[in-house]
Every structure is written in structure tokens, then in C-alpha cells.
C-alpha positions as CSV (number, residue, x, y, z in Angstrom):
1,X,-194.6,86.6,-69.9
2,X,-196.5,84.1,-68.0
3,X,-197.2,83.9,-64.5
4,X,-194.0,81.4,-63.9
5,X,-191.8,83.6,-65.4
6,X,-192.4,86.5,-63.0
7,X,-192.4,83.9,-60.2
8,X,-188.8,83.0,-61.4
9,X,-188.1,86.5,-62.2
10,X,-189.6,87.6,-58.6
11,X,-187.4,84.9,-56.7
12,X,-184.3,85.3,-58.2
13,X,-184.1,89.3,-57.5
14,X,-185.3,88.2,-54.0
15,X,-182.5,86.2,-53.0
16,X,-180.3,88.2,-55.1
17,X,-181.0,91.0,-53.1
18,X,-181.0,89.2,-49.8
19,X,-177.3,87.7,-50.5
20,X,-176.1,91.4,-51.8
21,X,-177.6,92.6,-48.1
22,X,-175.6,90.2,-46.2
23,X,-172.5,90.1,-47.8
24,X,-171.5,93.5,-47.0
25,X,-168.4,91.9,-45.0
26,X,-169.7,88.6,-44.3
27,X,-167.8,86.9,-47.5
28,X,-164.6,87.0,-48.7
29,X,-162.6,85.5,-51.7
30,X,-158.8,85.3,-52.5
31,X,-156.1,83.6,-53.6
32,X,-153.6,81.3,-51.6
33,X,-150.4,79.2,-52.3
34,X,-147.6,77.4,-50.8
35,X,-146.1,73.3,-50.2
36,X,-147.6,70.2,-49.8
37,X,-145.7,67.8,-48.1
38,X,-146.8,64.9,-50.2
39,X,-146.4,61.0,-48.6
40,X,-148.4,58.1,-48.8
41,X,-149.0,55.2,-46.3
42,X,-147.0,52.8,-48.1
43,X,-144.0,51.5,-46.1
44,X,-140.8,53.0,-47.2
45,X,-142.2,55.8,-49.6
46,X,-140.6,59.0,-49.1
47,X,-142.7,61.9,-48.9
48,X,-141.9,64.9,-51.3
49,X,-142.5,68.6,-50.7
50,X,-144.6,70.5,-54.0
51,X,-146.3,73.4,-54.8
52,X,-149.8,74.5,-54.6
53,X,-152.1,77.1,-55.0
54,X,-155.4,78.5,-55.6
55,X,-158.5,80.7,-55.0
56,X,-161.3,80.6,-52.2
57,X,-164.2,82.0,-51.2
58,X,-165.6,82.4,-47.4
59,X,-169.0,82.9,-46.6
60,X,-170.4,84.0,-43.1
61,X,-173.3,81.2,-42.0
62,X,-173.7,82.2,-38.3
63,X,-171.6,84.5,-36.0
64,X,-168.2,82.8,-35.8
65,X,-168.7,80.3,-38.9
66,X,-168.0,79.9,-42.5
67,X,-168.1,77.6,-45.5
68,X,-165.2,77.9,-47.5
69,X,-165.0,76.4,-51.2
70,X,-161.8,76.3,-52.6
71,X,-160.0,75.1,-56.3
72,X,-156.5,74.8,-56.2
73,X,-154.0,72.7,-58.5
74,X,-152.2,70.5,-56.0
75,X,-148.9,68.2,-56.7
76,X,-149.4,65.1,-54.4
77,X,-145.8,63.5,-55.4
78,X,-143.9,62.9,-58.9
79,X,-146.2,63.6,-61.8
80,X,-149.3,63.2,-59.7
81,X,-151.1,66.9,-60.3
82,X,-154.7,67.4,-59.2
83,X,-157.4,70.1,-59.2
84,X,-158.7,69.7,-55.5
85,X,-162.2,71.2,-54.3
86,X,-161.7,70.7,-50.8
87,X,-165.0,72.7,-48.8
88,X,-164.5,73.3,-45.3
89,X,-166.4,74.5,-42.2
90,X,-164.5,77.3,-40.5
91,X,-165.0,78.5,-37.1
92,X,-163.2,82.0,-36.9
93,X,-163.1,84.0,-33.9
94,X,-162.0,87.9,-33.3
95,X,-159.5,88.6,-31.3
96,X,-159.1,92.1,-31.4
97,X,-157.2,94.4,-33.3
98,X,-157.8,92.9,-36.8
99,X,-156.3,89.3,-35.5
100,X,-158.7,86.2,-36.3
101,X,-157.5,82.8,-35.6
102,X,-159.4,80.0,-36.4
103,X,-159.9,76.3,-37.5
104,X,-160.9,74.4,-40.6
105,X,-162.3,70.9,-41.8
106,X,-163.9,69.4,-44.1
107,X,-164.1,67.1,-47.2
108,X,-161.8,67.2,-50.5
109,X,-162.1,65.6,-53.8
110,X,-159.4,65.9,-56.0
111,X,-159.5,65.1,-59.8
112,X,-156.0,63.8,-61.4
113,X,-155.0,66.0,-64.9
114,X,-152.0,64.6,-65.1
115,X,-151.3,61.1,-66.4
116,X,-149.8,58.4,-64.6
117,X,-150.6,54.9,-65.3
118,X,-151.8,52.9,-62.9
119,X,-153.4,55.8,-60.8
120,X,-157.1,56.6,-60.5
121,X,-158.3,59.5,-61.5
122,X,-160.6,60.9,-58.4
123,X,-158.7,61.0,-54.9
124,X,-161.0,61.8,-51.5
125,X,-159.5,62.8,-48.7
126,X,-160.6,65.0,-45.0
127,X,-158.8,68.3,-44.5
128,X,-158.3,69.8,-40.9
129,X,-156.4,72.4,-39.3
130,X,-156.3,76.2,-38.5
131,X,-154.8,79.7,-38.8
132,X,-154.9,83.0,-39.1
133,X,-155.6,86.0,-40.8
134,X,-155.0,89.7,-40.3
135,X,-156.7,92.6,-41.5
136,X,-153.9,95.1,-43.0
137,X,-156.5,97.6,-44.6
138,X,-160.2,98.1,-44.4
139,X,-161.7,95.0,-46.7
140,X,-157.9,93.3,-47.3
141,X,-156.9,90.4,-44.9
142,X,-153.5,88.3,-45.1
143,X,-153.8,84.8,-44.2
144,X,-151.8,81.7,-43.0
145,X,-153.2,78.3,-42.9
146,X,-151.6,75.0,-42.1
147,X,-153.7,71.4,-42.8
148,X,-153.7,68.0,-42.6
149,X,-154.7,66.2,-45.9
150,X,-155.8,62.3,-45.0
151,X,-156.6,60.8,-47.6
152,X,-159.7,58.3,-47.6
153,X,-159.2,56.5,-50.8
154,X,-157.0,53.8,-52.4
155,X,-156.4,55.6,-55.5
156,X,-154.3,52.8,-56.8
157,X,-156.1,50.9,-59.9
158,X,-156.4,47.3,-58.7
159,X,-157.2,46.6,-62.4
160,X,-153.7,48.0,-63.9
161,X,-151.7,46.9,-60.3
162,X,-153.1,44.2,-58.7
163,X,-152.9,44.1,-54.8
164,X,-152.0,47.9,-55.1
165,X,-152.9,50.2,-52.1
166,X,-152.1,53.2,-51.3
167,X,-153.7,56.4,-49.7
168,X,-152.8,60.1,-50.1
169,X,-151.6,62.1,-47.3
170,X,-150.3,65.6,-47.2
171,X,-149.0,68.3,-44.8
172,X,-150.4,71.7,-46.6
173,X,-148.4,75.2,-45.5
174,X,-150.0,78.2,-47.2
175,X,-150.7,81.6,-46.8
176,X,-152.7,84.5,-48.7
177,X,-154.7,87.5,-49.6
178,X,-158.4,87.7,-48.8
179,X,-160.6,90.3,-49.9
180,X,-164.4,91.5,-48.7
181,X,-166.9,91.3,-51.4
């Protein structure tokens, strides 16, 4: 081997090592599900409530906050089914006895897989809201989260529907397992 490859070799254990050191406790993954209360801001659209669900992960940056990826399949109305990647900030405080509210926001892109004509395929939207999970066993939390989804984009294709606008919105009721990795 060559001198880069034991660089490479040598910083790759390195952080490997660093992030196995830290994460005792300080990250988190599990799976969630719930509704979406799906509506868009055009006048007289109803809104319609759909499932969702997913995994996340939630890793510690500083004392009370968190970055926490997520992919979940999301219904945002009839026949409109996405796989969202929303990544939020968290700010999670203790509270004592295993109880730990806290608050979430961040961005979300979410990619269409189903087909519907005259809808674009990526949708980008902000999510915010809060929680709380509760420790019932030594590594095992259960969580509830409600969010707002607002969506950003007209994901109307002008091309297929001329003049078309719409934007994505979404009430999102979950709750969940998390365990420490």
C-alpha cells in the first residue's frame, strides 16, 4: 500500500472511532407513523386525512440539540404518494423522570412515486413543530410528534396546466419507537 492509502485507512478508523465514542446515547433511530391532514391553498379544495410513516435517526450536536434525518412515504391527497426526506433541527430538553419535550424544524423535499398527470415530481416544503418522548426502558423511548408541513413550491406543471398553482400543506400527527444506538 502506498502512503495515501494508509492516510485514508488512518482517517477513516479515526472518525470511525470518534463517532462510535460519542454515540453511546447521543443517537437514536426508529420508526414512526400516523395522518397527514393533506390540503392545499387552492380556494375550495378540501383537505383529506392519509397515512404516513417511516424511519429516523437523531443525532446529539450540542447539549440540548439534534439533527434528525428522516424517509417516510407520505400521501399528500388522492393518488399523490411521496418519499419525503424532511431533516430537522431539534432542540430537546430533559425534564426529569425520562420525559423530554421538545421542538423541531427544518427543510423537506419530497419526491412523487406515484403518477398523476399534471403534477411535478419534487415538492419542497418547511416542517415545524414539537413533542415528546418518554423513556420506558433503558435505551427504548416512545415518541409523539405533531408538525406543520408548508409547502414552498407550486408543484403544479404550468406546462401540462397552464395558469395552475398550487402549494402543499399538511397537519402531520405521529407517534413512535426510538432506540439508542
Amino acid at each position: 500500500m502506498n502512503k495515501l492509502h494508509y492516510l485514508i485507512v488512518t482517517v477513516v478508523a479515526v472518525v470511525f472511532l470518534s463517532t462510535s465514542a460519542k454515540a453511546d446515547h447521543h443517537m437514536s433511530a426508529g420508526f414512526e407513523g400516523g395522518i397527514n391532514i393533506a390540503s392545499t391553498n387552492v380556494a375550495g379544495s378540501t383537505s383529506q386525512t392519509r397515512f404516513m410513516g417511516g424511519a429516523f435517526m437523531d443525532w446529539m450536536l450540542a447539549e440540548y440539540f439534534y439533527i434528525q434525518p428522516e424517509l417516510l412515504y407520505i400521501s399528500k391527497g388522492t393518488s399523490l404518494d411521496y418519499i419525503a426526506v424532511p431533516v430537522l433541527l431539534k432542540a430537546k430538553f430533559d425534564a426529569g423522570s425520562g420525559f423530554k419535550p421538545f421542538i423541531v424544524a427544518g427543510p423537506d423535499v419530497s419526491f412523487r412515486i406515484s403518477s398523476a398527470t399534471g403534477i411535478k415530481t419534487l415538492d419542497f416544503a418547511l416542517d415545524f413543530g414539537g413533542g415528546f418522548e418518554v423513556e420506558v426502558s433503558p435505551g427504548v423511548s416512545l415518541l409523539a410528534t405533531g408538525r406543520y408541513s408548508l409547502g414552498l413550491t407550486n408543484v403544479i406543471d404550468t406546462a401540462v396546466v397552464p395558469g395552475g398553482d398550487a402549494k402543499t400543506r399538511g397537519i402531520h400527527i405521529m407517534g413512535g419507537v426510538g432506540f439508542a444506538i
